[in-house]
N, C-alpha and C positions, 0 to 999 in steps of 0.2 A: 418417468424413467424407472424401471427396475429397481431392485432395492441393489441385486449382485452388479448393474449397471453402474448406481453412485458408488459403489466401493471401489469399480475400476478405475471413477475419478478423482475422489476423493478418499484419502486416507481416513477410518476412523475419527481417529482424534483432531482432524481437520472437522469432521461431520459433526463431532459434537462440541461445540463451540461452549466453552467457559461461562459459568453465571452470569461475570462482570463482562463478556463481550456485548458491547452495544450492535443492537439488530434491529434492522428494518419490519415492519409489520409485516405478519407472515404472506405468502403471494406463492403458491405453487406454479405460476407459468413462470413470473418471472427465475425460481429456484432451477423450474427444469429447463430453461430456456440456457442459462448460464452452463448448467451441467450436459446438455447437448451440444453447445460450442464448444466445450472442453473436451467432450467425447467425440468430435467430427475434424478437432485440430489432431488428435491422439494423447492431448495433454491430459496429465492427473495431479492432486496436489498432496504433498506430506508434507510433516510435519507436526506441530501441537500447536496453539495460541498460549500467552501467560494470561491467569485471571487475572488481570489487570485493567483496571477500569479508562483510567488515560493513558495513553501511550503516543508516540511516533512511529512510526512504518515505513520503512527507506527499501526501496526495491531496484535490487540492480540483476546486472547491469542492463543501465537502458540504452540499445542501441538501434530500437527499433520502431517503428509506430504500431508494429504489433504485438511490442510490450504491454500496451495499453488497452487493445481488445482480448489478450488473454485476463493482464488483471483484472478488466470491469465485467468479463465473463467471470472470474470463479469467487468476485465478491457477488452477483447475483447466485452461483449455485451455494453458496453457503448461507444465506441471509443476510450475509453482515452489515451492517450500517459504517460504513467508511468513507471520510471526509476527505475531499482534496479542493485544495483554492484552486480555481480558473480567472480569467482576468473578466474582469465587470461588462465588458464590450459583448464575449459570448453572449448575454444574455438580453440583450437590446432587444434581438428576435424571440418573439411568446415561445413557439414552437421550442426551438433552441434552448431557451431558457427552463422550460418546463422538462427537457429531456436532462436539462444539466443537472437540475437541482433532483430529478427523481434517480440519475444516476450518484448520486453525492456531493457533487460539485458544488461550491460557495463563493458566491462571486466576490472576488479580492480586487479595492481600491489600490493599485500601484503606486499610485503618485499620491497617497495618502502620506501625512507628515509622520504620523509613528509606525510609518512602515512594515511590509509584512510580513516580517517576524514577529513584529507586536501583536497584529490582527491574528496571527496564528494562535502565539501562544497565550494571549487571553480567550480565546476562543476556546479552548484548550484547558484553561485553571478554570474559565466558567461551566464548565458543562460538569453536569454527574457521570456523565460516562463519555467518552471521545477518543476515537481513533485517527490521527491525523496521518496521511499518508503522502508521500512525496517522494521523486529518484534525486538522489543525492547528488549526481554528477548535475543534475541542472542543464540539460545539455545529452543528444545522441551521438555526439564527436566521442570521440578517445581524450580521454583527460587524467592524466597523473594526479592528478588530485581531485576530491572531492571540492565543491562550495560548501562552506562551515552552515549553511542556512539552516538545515535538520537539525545541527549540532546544537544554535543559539536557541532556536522555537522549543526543542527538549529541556533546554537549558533554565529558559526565562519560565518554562510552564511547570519545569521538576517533574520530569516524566522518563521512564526510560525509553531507549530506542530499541526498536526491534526490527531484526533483519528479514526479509523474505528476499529470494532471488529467482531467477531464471536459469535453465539449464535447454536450454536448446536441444540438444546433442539428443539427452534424454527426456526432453518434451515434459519436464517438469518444474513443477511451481513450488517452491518451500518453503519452509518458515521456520527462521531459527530462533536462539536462546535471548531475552532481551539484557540489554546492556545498558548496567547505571553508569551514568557516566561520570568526570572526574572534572579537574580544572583545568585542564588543558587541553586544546583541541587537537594536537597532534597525536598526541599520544591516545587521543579514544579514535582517532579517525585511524592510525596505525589497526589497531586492534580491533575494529571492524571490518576493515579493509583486510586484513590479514586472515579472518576467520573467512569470509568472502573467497579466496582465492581458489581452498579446498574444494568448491561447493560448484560454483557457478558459473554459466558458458551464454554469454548473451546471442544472441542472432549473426551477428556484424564486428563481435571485438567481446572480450571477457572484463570483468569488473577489476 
């Protein structure tokens, strides 16, 4: 694709991704493959990343199954190397499984005893670099509250969270300021959720 092409999908500062952002080996189909579905939905993305080497990544609102093919389209036109658990069964099948793990995906023991929040967030304190990425709602329903799960996995791993969201309306993907968080869950999920409201318009229901 064009160079003036990825600008229309990509903001700059989306394009040049931070030292400490952890990235996939370089792969020009799959880069332009990502940024052609982004260019054929009419999406683009803005925003900046933080150099921050570990983080959390909560993407709302997800009200859609095609939250999920825009996201894993514009972590392929960026490079990025971004981790999200799927459940272990996904990967029984070669094919399946070979798509999962080249798309990011890590297959997560559920009915494991220390649970996965723990498997997140040691996964997480162990790596030199790790983006863990998750929808907070847990869930395409309409929910007044978030699940605290993002909130503890940031928490046990001492990372902050960082917002990306959807805007439908305006067919774009952002990424906002990350957020260290406190000791209390309500009051960091207020103040995310709050910063959210300005921002973001899901498919089917807003954040």
């Amino acid at each position: 694709m064009a160079d003036t092409d990825d600008h229309r999908v990509l903001d700059q500062r989306v394009l040049d991704l931070p030292p400490n952002a952890p990235r996939v080996k370089p792969n020009a189909f799959t880069r332009w493959l990502g940024r052609a579905i982004l260019r054929a939905g009419g999406w683009r993305m803005v925003g900046a990343f933080p150099d921050i080497p570990r983080l959390v990544l909560i993407g709302a609102p997800h009200s859609s199954n095609w939250d999920g093919i825009w996201g894993f389209a514009a972590k392929m036109a960026m490079g990025l190397d971004l981790k999200v658990l799927g459940k272990d069964s996904l990967f029984k099948l070669p094919v399946m499984g070979a798509l999962m793990r080249h798309l990011g995906v890590i297959p997560v023991d559920r009915k494991a005893a220390h649970g996965v929040v723990e498997q997140a967030a040691r996964m997480i304190r162990e790596a030199d670099k790790l983006w863990y990425a998750l929808a907070p709602e847990g869930t395409r329903r309409v929910v007044e509250r978030w699940k605290p799960g993002f909130w503890r996995i940031a928490k046990a791993a001492a990372v902050p969270v960082v917002p990306a969201y959807f805007h439908y309306g305006q067919k774009v993907i952002g990424i906002g300021p990350p957020f260290d968080l406190g000791e209390d869950f309500d009051s960091d999920f207020n103040r995310i959720r709050n910063w959210y409201r300005g921002v973001s318009k899901g498919k089917n229901h807003d954040a």
